[in-house]
C-alpha positions as CSV (number, residue, x, y, z in Angstrom):
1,X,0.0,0.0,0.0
2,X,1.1,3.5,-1.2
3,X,2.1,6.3,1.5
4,X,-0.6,8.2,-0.6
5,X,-3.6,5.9,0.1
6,X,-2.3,5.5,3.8
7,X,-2.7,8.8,4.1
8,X,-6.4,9.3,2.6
9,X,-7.2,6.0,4.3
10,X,-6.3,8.5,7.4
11,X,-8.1,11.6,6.2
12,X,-11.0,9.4,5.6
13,X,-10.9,8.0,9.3
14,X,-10.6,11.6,11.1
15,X,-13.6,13.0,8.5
16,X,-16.2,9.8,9.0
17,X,-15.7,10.5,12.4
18,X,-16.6,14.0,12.1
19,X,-19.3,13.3,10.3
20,X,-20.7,11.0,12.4
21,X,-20.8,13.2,15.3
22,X,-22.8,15.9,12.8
23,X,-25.6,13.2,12.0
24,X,-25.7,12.1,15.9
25,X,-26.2,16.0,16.2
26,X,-28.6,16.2,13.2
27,X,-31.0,13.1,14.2
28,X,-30.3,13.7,18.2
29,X,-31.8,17.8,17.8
30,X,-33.8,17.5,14.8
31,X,-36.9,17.2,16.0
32,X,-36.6,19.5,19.1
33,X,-37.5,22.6,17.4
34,X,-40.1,24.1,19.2
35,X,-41.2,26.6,16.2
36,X,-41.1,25.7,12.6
37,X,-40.4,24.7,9.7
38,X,-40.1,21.1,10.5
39,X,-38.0,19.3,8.2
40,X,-41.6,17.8,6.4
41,X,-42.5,21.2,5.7
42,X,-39.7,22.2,3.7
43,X,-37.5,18.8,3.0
44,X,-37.2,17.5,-1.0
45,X,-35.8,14.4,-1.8
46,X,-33.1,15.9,-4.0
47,X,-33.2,12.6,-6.5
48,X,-32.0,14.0,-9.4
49,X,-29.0,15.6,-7.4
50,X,-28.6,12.5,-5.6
51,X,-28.3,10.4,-8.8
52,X,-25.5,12.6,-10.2
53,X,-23.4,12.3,-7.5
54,X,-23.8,8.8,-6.9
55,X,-23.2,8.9,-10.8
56,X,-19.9,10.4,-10.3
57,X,-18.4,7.8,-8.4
58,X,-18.9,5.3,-11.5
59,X,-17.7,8.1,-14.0
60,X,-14.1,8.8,-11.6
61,X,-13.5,4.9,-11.3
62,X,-13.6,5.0,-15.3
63,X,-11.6,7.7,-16.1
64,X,-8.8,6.1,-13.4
65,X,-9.1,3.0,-15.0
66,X,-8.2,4.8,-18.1
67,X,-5.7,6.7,-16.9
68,X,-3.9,3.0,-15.4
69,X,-3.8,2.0,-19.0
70,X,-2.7,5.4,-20.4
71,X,-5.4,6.8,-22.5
72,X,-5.1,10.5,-21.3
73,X,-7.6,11.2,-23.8
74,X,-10.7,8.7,-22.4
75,X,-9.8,9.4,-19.0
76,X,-9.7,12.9,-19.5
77,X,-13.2,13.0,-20.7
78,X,-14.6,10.4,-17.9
79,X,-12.7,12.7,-15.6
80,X,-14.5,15.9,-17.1
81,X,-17.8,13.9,-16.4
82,X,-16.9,13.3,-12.8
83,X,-16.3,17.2,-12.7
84,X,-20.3,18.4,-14.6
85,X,-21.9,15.4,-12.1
86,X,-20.5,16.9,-9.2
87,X,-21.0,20.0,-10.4
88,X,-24.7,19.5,-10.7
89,X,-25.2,18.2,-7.2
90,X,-23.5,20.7,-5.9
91,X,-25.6,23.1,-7.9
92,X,-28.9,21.3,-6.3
93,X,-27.7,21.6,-2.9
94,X,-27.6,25.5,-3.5
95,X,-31.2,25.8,-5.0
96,X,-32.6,23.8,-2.0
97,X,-30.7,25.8,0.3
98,X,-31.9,28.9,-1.1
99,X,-35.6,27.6,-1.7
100,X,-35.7,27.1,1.9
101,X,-34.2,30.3,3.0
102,X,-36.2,32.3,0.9
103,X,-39.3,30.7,0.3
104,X,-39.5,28.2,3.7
105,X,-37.8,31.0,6.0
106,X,-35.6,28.6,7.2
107,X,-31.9,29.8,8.2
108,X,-29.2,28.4,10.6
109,X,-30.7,30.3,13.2
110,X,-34.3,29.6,12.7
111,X,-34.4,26.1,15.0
112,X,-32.5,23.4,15.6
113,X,-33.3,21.5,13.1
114,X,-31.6,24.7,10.3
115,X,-28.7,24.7,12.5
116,X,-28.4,21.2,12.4
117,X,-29.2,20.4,8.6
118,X,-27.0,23.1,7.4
119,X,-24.3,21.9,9.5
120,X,-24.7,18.7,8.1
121,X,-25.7,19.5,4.3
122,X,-23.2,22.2,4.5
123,X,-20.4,20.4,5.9
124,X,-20.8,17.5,2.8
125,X,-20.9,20.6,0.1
126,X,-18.0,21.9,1.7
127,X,-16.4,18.6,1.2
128,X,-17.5,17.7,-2.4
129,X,-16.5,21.6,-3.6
130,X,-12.8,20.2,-1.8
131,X,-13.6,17.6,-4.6
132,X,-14.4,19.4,-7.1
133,X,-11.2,21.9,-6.4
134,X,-8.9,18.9,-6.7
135,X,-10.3,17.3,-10.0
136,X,-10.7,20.3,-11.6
137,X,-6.9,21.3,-10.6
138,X,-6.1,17.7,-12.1
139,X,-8.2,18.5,-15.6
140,X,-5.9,21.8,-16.0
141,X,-3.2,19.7,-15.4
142,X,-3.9,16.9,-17.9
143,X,-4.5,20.4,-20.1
144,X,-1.5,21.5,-20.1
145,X,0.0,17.9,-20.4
146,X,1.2,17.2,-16.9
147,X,-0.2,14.1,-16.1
148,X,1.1,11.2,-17.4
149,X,0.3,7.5,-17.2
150,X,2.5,6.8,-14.6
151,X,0.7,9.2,-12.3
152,X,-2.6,7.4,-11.9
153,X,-1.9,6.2,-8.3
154,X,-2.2,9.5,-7.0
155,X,-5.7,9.6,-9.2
156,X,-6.8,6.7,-7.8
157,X,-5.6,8.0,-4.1
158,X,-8.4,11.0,-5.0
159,X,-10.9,8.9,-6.6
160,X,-10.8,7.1,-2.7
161,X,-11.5,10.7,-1.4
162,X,-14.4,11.3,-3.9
163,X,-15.8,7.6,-3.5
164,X,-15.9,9.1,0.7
165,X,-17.7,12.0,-0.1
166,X,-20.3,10.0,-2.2
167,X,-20.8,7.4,0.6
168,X,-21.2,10.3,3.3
169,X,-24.1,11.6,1.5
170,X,-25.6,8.2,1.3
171,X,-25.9,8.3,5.1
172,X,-26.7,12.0,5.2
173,X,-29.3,11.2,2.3
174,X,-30.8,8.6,4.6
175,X,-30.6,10.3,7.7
176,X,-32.0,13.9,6.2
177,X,-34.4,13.0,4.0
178,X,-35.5,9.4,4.6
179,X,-35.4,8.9,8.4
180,X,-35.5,12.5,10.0
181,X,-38.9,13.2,8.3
């Protein structure tokens, strides 16, 4: 095993921990809120935003494959895919948040339940725009013709990262919009 994936095996330790105690948080305060909106009152089931990121994890296995076997050009457009999918939950994230700031009145400050979901929702956008930094850092590398074959461990090391954030918003999926209903 690589120092590289040791190292993200590590990362990926110290933030499931963190997010754990933000759902513990989420599903222990949730439904404390003494004045509304409850999360039935406002909650969507982002599916379509759900789909692409859970998309993105097949498309960012592909491109690394590619990448392992040296076709800069296939993995470089699996890659780009990885980048739009992500891109579009990330985008869907932001129009809930805002539909439910504006339209639903709910903030951070409104109860415990918009301190706790944004500090959960939040914390996972923050992490998949981390994401979406580092791939897109590695397109404009591959761009300017940086990345070679013999790189694609440390693609794969980030494709663990990525594969993280995907499985962390299967639990916050669940625990949002499934079970704290």
């Amino acid at each position: 095993m690589t120092t590289g994936r040791v190292g993200m095996y590590c990362l990926i330790a110290a933030e499931a921990a963190m997010f754990t105690i933000f759902v513990v948080a989420y599903l222990y305060y949730a439904g404390k809120s003494l004045g509304g909106p409850s999360p039935a009152d406002v909650l969507h089931v982002p599916i379509f935003a759900t789909l692409s990121l859970l998309s993105s994890s097949v498309t960012i296995h592909v491109a690394v494959q590619w990448w392992k076997r040296g076709s800069m050009s296939a993995f470089g457009r699996w890659w780009l895919a990885t980048i739009v999918l992500g891109a579009i939950f990330l985008a869907g994230t932001a129009l809930e948040s805002r539909r439910m700031i504006y339209d639903d009145g709910l903030t951070i400050r409104t109860n415990l339940f918009g301190t706790t979901y944004y500090a959960l929702v939040g914390l996972h956008a923050f992490h998949v725009t981390i994401g979406l930094v580092c791939l897109a850092l590695i397109s404009a590398l591959v761009f300017l013709g940086h990345v070679k074959p013999s790189h694609a461990e440390r693609g794969h090391v980030l494709s663990l990262y990525w594969h993280f954030v995907d499985g962390v918003w299967v639990v916050v999926f669940m625990v949002v919009y499934i079970i704290g209903r």
